[in-house]
Each structure stands twice: as C-alpha cells, then as structure tokens.
N, C-alpha and C positions, 0 to 999 in steps of 0.2 A: 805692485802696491797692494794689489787686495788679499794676493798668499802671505803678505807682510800682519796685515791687519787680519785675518780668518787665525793665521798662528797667534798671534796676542790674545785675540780673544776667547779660544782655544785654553791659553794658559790663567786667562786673566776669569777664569770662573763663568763667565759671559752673564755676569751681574747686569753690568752697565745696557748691556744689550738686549735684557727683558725688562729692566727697569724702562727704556724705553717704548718699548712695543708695548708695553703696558698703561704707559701716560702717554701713550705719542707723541714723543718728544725725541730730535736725533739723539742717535747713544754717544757723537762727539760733544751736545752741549754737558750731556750726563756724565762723561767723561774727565769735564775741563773743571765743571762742579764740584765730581770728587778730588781732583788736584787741589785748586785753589783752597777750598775748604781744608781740606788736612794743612795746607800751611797757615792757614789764617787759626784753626783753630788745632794747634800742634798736635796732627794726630790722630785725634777724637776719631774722623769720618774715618782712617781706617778699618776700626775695631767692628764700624757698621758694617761695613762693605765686606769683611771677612765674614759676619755673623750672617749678613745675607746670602754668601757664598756656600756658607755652612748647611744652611736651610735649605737652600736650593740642589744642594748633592741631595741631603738626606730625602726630599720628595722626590730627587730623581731615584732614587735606590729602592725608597717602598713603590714606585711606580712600576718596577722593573720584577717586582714580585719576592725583593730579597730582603720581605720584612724581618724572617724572622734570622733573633739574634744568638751565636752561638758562643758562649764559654768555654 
C-alpha cells in the first residue's frame, strides 16, 4: 500500500502533501477536502490545486539553479 500511495503522490504534484506538513494536518484530511470541495463547489478547488502545483514546480526549478530562461 505505501508503493501505492508514494506513486500517486509522485504523480499527484505532492501539493496535498506539503500543504500538510506545512499546517500539520494529515495529507488524507487535505486530500478528502480537496475532493469533496471540487464536488460541492463544481470544480473551482481544481484550478487551485493545479495553480499550487504549478508554483510549486516552478520554486522547485529556480531552486535547482535553472533560473535562467531560454528562447
């Protein structure tokens, strides 16, 4: 189960899983949150969760020394 769960959150941006560590709170309640939320409110919490996703690469990429951008 936990090679189950390490691949998913592997794929799944590992949002849910610093949002976490960051509020200490488990990454399952963070999880169930962003479910039920995107159905309650059609959606919406995706767009978050991709924009944080998005953020989160791009501080990993300047961190890694590959600020600068090529044309």
């Amino acid at each position: 189960m936990k090679k189950v769960q390490q691949f998913i959150e592997n794929q799944a941006f590992g949002v849910c899983t610093r949002l976490g560590e960051m509020m200490d709170l488990p990454t399952s309640h963070i999880r169930i949150f962003f479910i039920y939320s995107s159905f309650l409110a059609f959606g919406s919490p995706i767009l978050l969760y991709l924009a944080l996703a998005f953020i989160r690469d791009v501080r990993k990429m300047l961190r890694r020394g590959r600020s600068k951008w090529y044309y």
